[in-house]
PDB file of N, CA, C and O in Angstrom, chain B, residues numbered from 101:
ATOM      1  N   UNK B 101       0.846  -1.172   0.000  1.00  0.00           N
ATOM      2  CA  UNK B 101       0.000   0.000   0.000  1.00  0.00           C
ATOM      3  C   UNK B 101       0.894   1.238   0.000  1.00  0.00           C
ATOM      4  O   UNK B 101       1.826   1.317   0.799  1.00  0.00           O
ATOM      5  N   UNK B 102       0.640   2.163  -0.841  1.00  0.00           N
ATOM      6  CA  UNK B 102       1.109   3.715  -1.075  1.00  0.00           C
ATOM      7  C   UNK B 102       0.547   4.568  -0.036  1.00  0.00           C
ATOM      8  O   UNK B 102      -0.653   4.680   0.218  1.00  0.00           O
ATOM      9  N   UNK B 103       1.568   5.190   0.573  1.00  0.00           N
ATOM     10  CA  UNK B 103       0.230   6.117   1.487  1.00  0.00           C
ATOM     11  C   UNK B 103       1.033   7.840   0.603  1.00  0.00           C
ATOM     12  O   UNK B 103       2.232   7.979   0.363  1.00  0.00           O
ATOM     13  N   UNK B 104       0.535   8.313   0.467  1.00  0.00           N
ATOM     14  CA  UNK B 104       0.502   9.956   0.499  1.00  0.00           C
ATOM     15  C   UNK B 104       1.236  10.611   1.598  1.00  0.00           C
ATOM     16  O   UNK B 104       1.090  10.245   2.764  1.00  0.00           O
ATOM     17  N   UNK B 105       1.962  11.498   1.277  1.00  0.00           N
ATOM     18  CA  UNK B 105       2.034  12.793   2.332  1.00  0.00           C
ATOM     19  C   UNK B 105       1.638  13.781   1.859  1.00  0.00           C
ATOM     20  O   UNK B 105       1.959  14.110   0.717  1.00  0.00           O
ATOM     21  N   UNK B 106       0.802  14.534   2.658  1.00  0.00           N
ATOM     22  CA  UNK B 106       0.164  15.998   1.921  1.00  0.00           C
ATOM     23  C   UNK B 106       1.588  16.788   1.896  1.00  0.00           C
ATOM     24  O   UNK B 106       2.564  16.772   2.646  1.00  0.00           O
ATOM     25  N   UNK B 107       1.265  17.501   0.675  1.00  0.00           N
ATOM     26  CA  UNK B 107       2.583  18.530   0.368  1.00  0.00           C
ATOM     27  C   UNK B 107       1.630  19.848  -0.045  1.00  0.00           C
ATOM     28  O   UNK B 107       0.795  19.887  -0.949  1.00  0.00           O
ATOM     29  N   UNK B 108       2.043  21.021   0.979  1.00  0.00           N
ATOM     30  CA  UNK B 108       1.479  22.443   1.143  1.00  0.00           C
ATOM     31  C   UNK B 108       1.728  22.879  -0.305  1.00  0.00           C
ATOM     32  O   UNK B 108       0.899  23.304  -1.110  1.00  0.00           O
ATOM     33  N   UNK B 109       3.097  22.678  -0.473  1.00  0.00           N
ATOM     34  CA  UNK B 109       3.996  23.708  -1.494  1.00  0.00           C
ATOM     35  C   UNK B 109       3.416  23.721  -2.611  1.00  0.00           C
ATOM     36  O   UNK B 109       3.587  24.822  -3.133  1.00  0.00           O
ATOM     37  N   UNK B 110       2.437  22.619  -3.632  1.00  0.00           N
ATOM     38  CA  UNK B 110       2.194  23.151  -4.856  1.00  0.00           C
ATOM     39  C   UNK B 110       0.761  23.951  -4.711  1.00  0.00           C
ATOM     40  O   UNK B 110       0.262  24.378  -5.752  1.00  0.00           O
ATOM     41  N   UNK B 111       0.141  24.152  -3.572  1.00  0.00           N
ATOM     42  CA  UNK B 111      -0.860  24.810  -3.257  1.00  0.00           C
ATOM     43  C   UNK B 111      -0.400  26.491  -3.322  1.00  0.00           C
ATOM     44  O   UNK B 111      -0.788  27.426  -4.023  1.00  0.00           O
ATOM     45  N   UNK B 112       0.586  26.371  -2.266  1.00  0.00           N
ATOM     46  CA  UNK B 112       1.378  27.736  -2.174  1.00  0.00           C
ATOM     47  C   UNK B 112       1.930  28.334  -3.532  1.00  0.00           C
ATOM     48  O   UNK B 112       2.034  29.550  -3.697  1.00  0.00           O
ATOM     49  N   UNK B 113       2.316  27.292  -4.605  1.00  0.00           N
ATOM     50  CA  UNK B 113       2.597  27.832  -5.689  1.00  0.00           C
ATOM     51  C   UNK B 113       1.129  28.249  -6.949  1.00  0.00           C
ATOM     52  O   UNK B 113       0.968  28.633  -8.108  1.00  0.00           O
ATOM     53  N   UNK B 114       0.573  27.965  -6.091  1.00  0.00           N
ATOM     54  CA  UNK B 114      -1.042  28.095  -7.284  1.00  0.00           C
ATOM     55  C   UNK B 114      -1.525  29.668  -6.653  1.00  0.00           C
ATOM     56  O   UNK B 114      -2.406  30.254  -7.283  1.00  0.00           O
ATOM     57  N   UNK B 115      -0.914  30.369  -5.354  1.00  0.00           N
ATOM     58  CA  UNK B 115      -1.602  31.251  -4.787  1.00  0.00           C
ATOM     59  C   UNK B 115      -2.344  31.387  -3.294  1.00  0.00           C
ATOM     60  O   UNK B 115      -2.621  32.365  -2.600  1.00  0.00           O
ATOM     61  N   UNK B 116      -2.561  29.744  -3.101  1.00  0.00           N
ATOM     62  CA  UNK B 116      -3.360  29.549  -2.277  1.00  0.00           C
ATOM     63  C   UNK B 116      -2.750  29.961  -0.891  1.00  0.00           C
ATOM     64  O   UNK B 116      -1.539  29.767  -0.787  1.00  0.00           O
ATOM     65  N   UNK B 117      -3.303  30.419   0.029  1.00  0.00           N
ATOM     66  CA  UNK B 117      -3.224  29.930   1.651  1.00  0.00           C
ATOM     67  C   UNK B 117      -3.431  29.075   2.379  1.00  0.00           C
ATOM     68  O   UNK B 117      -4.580  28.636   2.427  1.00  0.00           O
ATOM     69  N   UNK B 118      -2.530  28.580   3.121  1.00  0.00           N
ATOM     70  CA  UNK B 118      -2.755  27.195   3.760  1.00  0.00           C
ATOM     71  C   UNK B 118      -2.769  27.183   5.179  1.00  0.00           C
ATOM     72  O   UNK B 118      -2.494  28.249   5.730  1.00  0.00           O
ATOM     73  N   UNK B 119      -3.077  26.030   6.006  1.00  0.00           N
ATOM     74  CA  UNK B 119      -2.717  25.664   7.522  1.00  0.00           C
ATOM     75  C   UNK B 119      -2.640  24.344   7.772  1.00  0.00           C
ATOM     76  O   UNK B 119      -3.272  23.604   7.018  1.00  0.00           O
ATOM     77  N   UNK B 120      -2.007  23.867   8.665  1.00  0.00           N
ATOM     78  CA  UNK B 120      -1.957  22.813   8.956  1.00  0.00           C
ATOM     79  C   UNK B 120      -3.039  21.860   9.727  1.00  0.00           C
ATOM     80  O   UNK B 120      -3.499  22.353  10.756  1.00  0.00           O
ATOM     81  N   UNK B 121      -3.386  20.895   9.457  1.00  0.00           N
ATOM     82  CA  UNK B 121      -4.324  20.022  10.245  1.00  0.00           C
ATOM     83  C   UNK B 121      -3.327  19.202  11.171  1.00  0.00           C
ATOM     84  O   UNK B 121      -2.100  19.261  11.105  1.00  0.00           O
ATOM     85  N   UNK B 122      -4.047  18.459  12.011  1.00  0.00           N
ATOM     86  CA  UNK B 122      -3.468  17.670  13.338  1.00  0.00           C
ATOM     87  C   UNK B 122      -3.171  16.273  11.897  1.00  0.00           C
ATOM     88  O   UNK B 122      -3.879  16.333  10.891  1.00  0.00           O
ATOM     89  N   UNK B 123      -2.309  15.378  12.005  1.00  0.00           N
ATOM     90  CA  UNK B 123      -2.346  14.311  11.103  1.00  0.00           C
ATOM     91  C   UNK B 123      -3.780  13.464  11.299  1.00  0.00           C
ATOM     92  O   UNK B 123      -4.248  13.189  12.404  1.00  0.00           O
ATOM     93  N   UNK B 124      -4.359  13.120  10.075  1.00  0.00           N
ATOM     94  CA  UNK B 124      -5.586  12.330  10.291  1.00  0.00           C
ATOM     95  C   UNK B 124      -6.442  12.759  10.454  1.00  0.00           C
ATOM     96  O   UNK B 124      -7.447  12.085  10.677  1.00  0.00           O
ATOM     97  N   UNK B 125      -6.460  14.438  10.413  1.00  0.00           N
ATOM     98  CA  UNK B 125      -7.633  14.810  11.585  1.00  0.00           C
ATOM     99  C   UNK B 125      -8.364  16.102   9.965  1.00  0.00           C
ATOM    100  O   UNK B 125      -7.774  16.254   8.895  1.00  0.00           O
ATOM    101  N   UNK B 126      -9.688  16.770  10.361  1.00  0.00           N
ATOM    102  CA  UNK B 126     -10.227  17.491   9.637  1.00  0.00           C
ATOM    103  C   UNK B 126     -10.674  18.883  10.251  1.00  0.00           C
ATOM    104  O   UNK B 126     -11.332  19.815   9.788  1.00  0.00           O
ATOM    105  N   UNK B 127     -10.121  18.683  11.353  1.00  0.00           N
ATOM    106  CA  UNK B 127     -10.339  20.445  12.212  1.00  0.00           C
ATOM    107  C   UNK B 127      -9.273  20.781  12.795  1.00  0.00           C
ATOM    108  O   UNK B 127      -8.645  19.879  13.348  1.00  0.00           O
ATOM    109  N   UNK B 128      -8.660  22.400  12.861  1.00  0.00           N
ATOM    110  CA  UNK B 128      -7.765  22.700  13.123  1.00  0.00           C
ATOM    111  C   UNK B 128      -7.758  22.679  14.717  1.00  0.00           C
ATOM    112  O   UNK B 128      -8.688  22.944  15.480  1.00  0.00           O
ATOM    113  N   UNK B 129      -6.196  22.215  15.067  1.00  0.00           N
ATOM    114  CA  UNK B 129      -5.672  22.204  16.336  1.00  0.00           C
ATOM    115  C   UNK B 129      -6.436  22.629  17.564  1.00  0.00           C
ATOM    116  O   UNK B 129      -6.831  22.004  18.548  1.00  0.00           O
ATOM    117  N   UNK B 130      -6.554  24.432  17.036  1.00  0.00           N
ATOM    118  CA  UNK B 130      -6.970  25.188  18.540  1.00  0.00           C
ATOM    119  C   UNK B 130      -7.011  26.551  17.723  1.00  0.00           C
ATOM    120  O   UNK B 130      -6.728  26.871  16.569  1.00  0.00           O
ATOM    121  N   UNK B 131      -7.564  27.303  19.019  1.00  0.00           N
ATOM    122  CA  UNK B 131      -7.929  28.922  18.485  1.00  0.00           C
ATOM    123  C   UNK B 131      -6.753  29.640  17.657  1.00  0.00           C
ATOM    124  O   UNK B 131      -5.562  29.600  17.964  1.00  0.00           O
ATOM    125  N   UNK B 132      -7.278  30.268  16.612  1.00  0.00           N
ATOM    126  CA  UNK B 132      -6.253  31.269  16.242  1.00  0.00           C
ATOM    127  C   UNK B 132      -5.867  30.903  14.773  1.00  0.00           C
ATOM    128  O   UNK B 132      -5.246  31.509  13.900  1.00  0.00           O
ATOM    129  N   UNK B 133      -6.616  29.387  14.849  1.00  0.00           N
ATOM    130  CA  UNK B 133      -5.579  29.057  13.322  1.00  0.00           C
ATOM    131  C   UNK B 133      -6.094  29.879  11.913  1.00  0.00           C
ATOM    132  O   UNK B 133      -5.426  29.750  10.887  1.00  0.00           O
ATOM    133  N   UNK B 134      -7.343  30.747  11.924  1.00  0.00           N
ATOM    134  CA  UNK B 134      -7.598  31.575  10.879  1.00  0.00           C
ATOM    135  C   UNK B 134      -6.453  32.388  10.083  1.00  0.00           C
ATOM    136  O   UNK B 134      -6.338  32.746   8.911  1.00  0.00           O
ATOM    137  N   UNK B 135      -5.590  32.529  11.336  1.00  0.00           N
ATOM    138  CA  UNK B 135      -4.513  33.922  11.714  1.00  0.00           C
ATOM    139  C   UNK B 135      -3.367  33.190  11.024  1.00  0.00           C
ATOM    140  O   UNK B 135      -2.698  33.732  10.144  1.00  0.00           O
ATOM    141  N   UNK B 136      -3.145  31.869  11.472  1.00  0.00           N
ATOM    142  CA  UNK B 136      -1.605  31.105  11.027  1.00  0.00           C
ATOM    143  C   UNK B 136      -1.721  30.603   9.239  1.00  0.00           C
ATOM    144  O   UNK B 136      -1.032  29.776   8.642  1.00  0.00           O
ATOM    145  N   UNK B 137      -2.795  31.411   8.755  1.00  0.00           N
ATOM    146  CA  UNK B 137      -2.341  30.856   7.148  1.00  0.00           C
ATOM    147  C   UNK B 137      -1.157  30.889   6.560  1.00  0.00           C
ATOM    148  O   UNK B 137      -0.661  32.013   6.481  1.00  0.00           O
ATOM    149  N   UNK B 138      -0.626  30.120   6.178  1.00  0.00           N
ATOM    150  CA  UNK B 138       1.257  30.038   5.705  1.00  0.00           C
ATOM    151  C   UNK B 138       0.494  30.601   4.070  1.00  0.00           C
ATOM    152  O   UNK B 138      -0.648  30.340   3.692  1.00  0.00           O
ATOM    153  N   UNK B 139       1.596  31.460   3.295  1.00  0.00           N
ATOM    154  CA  UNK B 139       1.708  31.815   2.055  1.00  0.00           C
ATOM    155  C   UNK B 139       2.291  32.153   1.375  1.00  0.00           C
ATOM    156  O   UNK B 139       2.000  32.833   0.391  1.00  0.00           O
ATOM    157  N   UNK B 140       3.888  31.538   1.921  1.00  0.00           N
ATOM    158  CA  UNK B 140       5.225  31.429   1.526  1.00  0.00           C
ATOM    159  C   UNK B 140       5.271  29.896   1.202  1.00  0.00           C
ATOM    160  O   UNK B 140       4.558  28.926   1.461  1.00  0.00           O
ATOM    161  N   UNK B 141       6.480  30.132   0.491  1.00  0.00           N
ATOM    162  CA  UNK B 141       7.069  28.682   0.961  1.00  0.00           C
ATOM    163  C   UNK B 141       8.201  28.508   1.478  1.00  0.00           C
ATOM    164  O   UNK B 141       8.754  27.422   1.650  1.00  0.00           O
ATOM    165  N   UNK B 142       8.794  30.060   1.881  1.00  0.00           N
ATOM    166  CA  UNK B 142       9.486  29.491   3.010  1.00  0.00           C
ATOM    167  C   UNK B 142       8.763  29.630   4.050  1.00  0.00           C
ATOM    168  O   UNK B 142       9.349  29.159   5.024  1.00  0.00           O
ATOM    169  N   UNK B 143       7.703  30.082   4.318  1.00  0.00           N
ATOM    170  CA  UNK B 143       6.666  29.932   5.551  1.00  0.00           C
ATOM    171  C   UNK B 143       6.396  28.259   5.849  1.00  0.00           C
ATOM    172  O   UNK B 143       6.405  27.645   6.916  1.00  0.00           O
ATOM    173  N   UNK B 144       6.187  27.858   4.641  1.00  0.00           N
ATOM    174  CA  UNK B 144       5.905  26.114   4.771  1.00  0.00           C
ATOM    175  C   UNK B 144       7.106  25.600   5.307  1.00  0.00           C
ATOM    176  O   UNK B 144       7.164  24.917   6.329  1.00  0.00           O
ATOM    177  N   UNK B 145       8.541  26.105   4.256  1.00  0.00           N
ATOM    178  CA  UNK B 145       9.164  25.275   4.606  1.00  0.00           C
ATOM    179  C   UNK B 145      10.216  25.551   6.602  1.00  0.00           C
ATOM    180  O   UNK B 145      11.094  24.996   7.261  1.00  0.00           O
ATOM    181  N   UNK B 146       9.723  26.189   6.650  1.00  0.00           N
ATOM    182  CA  UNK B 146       9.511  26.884   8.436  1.00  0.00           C
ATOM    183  C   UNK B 146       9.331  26.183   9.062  1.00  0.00           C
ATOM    184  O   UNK B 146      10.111  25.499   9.724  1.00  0.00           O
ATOM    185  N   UNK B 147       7.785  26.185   8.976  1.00  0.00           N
ATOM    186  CA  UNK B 147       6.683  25.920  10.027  1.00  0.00           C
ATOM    187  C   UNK B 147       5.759  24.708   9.566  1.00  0.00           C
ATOM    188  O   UNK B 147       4.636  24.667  10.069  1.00  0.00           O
ATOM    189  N   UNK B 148       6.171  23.577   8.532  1.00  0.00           N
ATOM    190  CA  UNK B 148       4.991  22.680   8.035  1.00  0.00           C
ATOM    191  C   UNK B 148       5.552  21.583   9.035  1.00  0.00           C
ATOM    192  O   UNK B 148       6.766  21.447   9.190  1.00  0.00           O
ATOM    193  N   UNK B 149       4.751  20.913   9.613  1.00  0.00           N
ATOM    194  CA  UNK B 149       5.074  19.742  10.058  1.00  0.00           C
ATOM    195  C   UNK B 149       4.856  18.043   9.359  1.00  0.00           C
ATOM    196  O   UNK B 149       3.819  17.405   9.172  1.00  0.00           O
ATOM    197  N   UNK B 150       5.646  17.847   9.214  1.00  0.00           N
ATOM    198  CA  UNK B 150       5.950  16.440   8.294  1.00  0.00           C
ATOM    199  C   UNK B 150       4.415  15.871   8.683  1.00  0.00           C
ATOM    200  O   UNK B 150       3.974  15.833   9.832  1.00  0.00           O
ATOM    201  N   UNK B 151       3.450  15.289   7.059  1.00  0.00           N
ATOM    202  CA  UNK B 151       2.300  14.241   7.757  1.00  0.00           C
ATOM    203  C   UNK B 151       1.223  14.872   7.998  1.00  0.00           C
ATOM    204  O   UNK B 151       0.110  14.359   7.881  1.00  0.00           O
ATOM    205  N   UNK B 152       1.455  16.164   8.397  1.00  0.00           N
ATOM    206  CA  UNK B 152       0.424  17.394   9.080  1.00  0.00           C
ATOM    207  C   UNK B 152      -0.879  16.783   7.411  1.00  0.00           C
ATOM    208  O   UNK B 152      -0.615  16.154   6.386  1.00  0.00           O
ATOM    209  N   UNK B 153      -1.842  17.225   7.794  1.00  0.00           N
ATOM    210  CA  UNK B 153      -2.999  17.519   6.642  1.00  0.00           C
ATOM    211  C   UNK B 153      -3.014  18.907   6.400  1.00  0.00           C
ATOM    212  O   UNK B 153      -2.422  19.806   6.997  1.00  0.00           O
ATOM    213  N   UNK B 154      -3.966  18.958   5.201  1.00  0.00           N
ATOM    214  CA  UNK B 154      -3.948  20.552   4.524  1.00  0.00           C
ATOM    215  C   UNK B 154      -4.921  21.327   4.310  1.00  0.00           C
ATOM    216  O   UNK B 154      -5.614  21.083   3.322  1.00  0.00           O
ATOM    217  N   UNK B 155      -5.275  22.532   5.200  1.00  0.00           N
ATOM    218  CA  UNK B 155      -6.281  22.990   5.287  1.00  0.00           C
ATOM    219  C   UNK B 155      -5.855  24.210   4.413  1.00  0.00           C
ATOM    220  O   UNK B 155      -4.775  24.800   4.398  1.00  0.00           O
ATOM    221  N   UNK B 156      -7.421  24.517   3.411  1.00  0.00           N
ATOM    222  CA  UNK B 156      -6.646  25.603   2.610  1.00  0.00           C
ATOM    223  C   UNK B 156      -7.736  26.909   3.663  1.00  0.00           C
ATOM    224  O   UNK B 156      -8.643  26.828   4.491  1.00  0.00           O
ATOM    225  N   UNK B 157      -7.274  27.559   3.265  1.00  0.00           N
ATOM    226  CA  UNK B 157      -7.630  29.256   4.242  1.00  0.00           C
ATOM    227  C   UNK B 157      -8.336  29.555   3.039  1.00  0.00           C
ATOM    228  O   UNK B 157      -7.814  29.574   1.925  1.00  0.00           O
ATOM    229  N   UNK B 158      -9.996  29.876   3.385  1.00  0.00           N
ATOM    230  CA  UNK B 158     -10.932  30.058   2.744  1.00  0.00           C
ATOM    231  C   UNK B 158     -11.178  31.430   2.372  1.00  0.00           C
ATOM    232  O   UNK B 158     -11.510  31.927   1.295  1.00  0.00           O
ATOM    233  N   UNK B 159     -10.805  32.213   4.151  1.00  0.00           N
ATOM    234  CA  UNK B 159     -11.450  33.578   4.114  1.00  0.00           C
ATOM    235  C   UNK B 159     -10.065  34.234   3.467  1.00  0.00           C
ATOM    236  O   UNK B 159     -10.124  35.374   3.008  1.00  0.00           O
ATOM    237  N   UNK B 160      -8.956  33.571   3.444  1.00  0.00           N
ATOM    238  CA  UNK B 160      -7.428  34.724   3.604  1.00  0.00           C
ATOM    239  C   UNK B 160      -7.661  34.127   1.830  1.00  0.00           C
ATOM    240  O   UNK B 160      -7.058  34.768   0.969  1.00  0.00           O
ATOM    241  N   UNK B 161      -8.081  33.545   1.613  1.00  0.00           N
ATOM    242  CA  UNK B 161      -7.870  33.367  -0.191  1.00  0.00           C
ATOM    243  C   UNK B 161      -9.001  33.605  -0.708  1.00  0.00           C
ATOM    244  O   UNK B 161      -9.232  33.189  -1.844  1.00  0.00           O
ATOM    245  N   UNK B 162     -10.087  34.423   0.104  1.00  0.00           N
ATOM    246  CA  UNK B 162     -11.525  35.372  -0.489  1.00  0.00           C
ATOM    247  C   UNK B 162     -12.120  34.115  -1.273  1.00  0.00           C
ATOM    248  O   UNK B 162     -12.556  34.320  -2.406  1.00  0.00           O
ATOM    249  N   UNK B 163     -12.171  32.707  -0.690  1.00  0.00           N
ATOM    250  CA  UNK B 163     -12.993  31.746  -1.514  1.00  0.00           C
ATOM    251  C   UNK B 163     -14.014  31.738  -0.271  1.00  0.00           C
ATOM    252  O   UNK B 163     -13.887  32.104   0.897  1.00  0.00           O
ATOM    253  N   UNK B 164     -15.409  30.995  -1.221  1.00  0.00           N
ATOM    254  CA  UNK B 164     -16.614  30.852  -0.724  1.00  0.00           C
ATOM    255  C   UNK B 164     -16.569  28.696  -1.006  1.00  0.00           C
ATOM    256  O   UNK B 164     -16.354  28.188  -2.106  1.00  0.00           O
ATOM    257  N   UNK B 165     -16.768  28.071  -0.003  1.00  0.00           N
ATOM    258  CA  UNK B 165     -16.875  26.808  -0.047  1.00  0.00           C
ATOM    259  C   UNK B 165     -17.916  26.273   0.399  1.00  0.00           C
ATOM    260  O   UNK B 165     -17.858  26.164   1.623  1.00  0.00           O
ATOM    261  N   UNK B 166     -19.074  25.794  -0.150  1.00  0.00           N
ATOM    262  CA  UNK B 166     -19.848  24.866   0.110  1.00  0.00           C
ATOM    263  C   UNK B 166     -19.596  23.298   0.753  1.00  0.00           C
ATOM    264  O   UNK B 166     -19.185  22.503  -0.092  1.00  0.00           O
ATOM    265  N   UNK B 167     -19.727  22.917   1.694  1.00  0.00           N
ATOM    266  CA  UNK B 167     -19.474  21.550   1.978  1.00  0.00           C
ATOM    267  C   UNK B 167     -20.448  21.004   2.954  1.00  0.00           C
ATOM    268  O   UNK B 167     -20.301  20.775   4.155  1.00  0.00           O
ATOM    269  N   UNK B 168     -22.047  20.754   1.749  1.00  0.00           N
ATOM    270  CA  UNK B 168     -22.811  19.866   2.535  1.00  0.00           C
ATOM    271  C   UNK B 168     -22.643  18.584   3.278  1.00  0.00           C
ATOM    272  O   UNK B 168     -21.679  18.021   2.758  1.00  0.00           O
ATOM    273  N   UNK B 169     -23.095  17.894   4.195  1.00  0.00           N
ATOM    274  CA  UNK B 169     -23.308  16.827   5.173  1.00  0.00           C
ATOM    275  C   UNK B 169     -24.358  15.932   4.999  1.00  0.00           C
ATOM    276  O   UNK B 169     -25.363  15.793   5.696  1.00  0.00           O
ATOM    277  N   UNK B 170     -23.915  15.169   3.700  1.00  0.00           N
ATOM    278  CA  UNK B 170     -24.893  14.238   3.228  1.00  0.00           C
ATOM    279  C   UNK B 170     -25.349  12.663   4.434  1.00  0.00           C
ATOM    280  O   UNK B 170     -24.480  11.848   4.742  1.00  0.00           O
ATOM    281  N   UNK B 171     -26.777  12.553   4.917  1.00  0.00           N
ATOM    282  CA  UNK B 171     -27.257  11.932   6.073  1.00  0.00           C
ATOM    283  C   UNK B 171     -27.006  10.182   4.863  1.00  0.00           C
ATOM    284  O   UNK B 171     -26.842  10.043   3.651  1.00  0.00           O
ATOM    285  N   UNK B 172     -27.070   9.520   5.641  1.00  0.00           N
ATOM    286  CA  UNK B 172     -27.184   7.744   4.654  1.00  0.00           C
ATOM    287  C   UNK B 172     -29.113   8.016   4.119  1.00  0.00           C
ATOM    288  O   UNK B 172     -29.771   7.021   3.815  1.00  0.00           O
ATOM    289  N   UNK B 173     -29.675   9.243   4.091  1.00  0.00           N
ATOM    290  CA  UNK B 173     -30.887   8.507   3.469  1.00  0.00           C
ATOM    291  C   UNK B 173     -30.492   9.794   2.731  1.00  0.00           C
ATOM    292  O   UNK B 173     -31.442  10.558   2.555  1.00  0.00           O
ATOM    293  N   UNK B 174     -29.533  10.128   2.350  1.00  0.00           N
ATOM    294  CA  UNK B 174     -29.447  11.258   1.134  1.00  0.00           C
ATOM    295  C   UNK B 174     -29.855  12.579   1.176  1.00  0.00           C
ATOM    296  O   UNK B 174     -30.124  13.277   0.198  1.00  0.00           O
ATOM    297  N   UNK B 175     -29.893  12.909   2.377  1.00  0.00           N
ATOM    298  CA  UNK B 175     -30.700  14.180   2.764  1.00  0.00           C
ATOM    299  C   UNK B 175     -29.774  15.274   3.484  1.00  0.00           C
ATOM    300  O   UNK B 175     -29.221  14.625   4.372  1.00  0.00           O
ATOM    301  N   UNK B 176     -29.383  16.411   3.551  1.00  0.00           N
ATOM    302  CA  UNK B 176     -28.366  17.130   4.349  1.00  0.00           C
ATOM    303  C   UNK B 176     -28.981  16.911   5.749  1.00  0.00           C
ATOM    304  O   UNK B 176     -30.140  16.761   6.138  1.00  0.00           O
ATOM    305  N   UNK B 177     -27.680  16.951   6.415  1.00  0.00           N
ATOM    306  CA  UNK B 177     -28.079  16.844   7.922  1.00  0.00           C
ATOM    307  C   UNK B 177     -26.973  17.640   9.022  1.00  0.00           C
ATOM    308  O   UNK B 177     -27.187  17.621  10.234  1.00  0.00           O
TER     309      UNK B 177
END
């Protein structure tokens, strides 16, 4: 089996803003992380922690994201 490591840097090279997730995980750490968007790459290559997941910064890159919560009978929930 192949596993992946998320890599910030070709995000950072498209423009984007990023943060780090806990490994495995889909919500950031703790308070504040709005503030820690990396948008360097030497910011990444700083502060990324090996494995970390990749949260892209929605409000610091003026995107609007939809991400409904589909229930098992197909219905948002």
């Amino acid at each position: 089996m192949h596993l992946l490591t998320p890599d910030p840097l070709p995000l950072i090279e498209r423009g984007l803003a990023v943060f780090s997730l806990p490994r495995g995980g889909r919500l950031p750490a703790g308070p504040g992380w709005q503030a820690d968007c990396l948008r360097t790459t030497e910011d990444v290559r700083k502060q990324w922690r090996p494995g970390d997941n990749i949260g892209i910064g929605c409000w610091a890159n003026q995107l609007v994201v939809l991400d409904p919560m589909w229930t098992t009978a197909g219905t948002a929930g």
